[in-house]
FIKOLZA-1660 file (N, C-alpha, C; in steps of 0.1 Angstrom, whole numbers, plus 5000, padded with zeros to 4 digits):
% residues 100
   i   px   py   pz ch aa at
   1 6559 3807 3868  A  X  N
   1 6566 3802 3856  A  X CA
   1 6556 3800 3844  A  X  C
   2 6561 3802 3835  A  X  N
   2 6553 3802 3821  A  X CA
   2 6551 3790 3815  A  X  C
   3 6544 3780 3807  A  X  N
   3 6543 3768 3798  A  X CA
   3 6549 3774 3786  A  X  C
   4 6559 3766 3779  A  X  N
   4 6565 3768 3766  A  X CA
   4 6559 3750 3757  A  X  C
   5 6554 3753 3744  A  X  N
   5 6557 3745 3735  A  X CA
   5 6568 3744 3731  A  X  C
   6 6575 3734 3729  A  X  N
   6 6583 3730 3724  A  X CA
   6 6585 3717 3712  A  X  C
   7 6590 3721 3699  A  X  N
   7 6586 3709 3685  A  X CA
   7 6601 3704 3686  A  X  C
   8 6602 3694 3681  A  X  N
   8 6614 3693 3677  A  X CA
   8 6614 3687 3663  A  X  C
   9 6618 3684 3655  A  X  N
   9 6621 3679 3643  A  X CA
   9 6634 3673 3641  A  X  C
  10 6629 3659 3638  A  X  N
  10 6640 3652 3637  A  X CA
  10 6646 3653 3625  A  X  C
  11 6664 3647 3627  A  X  N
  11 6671 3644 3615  A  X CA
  11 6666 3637 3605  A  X  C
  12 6667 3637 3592  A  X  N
  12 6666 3629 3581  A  X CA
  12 6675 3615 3587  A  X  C
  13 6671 3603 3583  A  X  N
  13 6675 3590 3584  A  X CA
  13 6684 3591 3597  A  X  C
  14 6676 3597 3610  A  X  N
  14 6679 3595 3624  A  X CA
  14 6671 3582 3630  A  X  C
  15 6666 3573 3623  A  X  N
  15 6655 3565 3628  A  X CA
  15 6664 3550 3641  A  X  C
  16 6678 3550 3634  A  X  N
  16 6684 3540 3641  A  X CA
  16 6692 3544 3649  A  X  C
  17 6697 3566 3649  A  X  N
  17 6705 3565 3661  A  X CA
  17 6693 3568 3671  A  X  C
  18 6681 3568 3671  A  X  N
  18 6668 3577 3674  A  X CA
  18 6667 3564 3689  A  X  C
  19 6667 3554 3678  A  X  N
  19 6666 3539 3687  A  X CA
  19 6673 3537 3693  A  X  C
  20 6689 3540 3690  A  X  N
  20 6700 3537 3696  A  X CA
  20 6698 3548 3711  A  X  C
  21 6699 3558 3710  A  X  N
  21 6698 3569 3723  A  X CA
  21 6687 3572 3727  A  X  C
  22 6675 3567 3723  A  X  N
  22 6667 3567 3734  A  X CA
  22 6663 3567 3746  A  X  C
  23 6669 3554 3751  A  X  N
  23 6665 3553 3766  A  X CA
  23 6675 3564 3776  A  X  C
  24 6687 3571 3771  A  X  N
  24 6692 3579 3772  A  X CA
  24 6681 3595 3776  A  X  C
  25 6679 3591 3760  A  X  N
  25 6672 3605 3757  A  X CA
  25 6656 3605 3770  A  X  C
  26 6648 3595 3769  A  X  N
  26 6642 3591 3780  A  X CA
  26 6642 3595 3794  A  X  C
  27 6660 3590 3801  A  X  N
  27 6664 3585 3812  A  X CA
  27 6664 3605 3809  A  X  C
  28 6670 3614 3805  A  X  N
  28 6673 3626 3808  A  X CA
  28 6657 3637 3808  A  X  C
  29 6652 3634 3794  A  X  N
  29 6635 3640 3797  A  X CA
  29 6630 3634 3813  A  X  C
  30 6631 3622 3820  A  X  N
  30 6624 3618 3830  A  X CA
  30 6628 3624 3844  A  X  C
  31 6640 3628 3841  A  X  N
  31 6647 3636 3852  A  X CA
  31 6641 3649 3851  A  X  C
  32 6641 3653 3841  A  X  N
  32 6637 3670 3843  A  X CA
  32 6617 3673 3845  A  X  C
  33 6613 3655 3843  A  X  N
  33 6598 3653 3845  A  X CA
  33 6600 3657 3864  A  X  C
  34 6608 3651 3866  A  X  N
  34 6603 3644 3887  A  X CA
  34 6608 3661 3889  A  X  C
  35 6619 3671 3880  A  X  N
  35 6618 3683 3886  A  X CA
  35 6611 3692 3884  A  X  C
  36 6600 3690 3874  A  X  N
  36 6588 3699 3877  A  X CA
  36 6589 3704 3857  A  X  C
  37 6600 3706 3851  A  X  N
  37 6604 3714 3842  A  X CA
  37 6595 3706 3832  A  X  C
  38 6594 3694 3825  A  X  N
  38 6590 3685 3813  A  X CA
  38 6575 3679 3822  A  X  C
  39 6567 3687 3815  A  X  N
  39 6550 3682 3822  A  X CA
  39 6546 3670 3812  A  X  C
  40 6556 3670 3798  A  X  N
  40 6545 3662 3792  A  X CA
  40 6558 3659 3779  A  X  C
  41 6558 3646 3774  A  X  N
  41 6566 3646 3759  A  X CA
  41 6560 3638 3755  A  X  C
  42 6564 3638 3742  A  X  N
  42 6562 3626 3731  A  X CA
  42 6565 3630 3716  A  X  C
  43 6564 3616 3708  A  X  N
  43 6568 3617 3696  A  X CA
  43 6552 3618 3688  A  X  C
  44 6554 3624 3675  A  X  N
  44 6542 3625 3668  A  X CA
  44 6535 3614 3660  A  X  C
  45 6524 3610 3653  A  X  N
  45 6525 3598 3650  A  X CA
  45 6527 3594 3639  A  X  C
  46 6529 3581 3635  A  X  N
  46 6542 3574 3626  A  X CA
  46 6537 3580 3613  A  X  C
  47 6522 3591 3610  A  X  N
  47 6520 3589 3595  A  X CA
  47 6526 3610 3598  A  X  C
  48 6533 3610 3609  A  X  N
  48 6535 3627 3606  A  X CA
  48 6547 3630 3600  A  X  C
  49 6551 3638 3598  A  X  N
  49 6568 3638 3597  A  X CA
  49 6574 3639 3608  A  X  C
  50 6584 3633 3611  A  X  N
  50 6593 3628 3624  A  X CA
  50 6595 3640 3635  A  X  C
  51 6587 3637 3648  A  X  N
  51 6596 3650 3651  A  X CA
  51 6588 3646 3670  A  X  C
  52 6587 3656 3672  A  X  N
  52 6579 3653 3689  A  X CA
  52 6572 3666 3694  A  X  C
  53 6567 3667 3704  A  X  N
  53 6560 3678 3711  A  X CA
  53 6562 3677 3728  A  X  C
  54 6566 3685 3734  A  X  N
  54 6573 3686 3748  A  X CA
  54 6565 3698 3754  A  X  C
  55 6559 3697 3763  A  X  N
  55 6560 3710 3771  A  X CA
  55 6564 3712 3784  A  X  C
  56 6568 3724 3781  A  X  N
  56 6578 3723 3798  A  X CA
  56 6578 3738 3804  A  X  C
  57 6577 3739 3819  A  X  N
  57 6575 3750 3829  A  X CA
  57 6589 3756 3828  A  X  C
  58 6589 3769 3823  A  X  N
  58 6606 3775 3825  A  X CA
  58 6601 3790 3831  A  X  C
  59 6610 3800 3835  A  X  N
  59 6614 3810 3837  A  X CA
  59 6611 3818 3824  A  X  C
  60 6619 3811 3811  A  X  N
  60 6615 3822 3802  A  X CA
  60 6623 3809 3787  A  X  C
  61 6621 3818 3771  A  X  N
  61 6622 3804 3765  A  X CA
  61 6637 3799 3765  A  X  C
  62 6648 3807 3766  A  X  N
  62 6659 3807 3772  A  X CA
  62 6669 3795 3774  A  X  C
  63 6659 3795 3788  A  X  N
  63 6660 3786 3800  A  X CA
  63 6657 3773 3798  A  X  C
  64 6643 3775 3790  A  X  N
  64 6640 3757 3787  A  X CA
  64 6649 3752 3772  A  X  C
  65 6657 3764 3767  A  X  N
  65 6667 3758 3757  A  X CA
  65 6676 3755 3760  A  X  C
  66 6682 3760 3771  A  X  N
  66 6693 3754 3776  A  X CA
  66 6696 3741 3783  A  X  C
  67 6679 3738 3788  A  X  N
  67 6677 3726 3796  A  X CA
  67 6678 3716 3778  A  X  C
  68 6670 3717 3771  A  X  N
  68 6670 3712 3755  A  X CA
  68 6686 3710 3754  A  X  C
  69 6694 3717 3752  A  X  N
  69 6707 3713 3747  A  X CA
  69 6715 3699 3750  A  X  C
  70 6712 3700 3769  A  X  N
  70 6719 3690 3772  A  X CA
  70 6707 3672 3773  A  X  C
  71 6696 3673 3764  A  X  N
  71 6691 3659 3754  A  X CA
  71 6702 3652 3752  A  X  C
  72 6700 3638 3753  A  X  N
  72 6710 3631 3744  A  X CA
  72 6706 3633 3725  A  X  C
  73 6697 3630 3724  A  X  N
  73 6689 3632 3713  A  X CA
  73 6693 3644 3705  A  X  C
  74 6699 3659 3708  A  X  N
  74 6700 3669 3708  A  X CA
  74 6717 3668 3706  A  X  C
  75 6723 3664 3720  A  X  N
  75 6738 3663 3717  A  X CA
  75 6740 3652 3708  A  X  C
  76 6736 3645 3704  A  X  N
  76 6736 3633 3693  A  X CA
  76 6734 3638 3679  A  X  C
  77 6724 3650 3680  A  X  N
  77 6728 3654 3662  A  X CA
  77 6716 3652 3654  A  X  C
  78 6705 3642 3667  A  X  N
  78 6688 3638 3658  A  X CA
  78 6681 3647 3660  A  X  C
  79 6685 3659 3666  A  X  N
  79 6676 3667 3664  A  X CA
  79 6677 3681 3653  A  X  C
  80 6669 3681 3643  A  X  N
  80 6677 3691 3633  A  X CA
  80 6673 3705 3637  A  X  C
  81 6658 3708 3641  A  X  N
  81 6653 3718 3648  A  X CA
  81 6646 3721 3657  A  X  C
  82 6646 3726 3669  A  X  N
  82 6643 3730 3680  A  X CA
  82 6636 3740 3680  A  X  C
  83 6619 3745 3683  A  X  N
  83 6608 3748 3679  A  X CA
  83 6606 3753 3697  A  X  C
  84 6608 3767 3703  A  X  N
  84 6602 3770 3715  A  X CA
  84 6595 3780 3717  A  X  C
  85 6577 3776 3721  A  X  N
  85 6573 3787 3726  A  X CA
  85 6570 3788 3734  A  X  C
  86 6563 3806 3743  A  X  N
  86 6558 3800 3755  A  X CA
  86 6538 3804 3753  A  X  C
  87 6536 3793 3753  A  X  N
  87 6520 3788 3751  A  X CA
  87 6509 3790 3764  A  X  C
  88 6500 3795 3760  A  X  N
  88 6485 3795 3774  A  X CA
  88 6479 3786 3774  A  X  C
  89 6476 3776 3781  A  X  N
  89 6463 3767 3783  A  X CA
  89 6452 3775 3783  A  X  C
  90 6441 3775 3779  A  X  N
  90 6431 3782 3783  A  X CA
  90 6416 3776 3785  A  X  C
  91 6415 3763 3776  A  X  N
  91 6407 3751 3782  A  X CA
  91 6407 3739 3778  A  X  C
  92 6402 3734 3785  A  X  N
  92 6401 3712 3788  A  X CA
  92 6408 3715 3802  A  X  C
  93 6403 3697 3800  A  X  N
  93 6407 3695 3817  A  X CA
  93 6420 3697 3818  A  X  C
  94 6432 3697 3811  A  X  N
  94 6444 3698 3814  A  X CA
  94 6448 3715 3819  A  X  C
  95 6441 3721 3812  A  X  N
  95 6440 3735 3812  A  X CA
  95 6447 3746 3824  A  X  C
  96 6435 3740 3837  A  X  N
  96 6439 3740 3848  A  X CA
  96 6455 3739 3857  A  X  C
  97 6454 3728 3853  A  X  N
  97 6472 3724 3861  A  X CA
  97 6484 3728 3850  A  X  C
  98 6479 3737 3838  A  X  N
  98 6492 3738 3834  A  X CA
  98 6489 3753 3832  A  X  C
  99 6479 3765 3842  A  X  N
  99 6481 3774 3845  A  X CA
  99 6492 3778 3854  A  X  C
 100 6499 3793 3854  A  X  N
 100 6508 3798 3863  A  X CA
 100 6503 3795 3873  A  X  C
% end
């Protein structure tokens, strides 16, 4: 299975439903962490423009969009664009474990 980047860019003045659906949006990335698919997320930092960086093991980019759709964050409407590729590690220590 391939590594895809994934961006997301948030809504304009999503900052309170962002807080509000969080632990949602959280509780559903953390599920798809324990199945192997979401190696890694997070948000970018507070001086970037709003948005996050995800990467995740799929079949093809497709597949990891379809897993994307069903985000609370996503079905909630904070997310305005959804950014998927599929990316090579090729060095640092991480490099390794996020080879096929």
């Amino acid at each position: 299975m391939a590594v895809f980047a994934v961006t997301y860019t948030y809504a304009e003045n999503s900052d309170a439903a962002r807080d509000e659906h969080r632990p949602a949006h959280r509780e559903y990335l953390g599920g798809l962490s324990e199945q192997g698919a979401n190696l890694v997320s997070g948000p970018f930092g507070p001086q970037d423009a709003p948005g996050a960086l995800l990467l995740f093991r799929g079949g093809s980019a497709g597949e990891v969009r379809a897993l994307l759709e069903k985000d609370p964050f996503v079905l909630e409407g904070l997310v305005a664009d959804v950014q998927v590729r599929e990316w090579s590690a090729v060095l640092g220590p991480l490099a390794e474990h996020l080879r096929p």
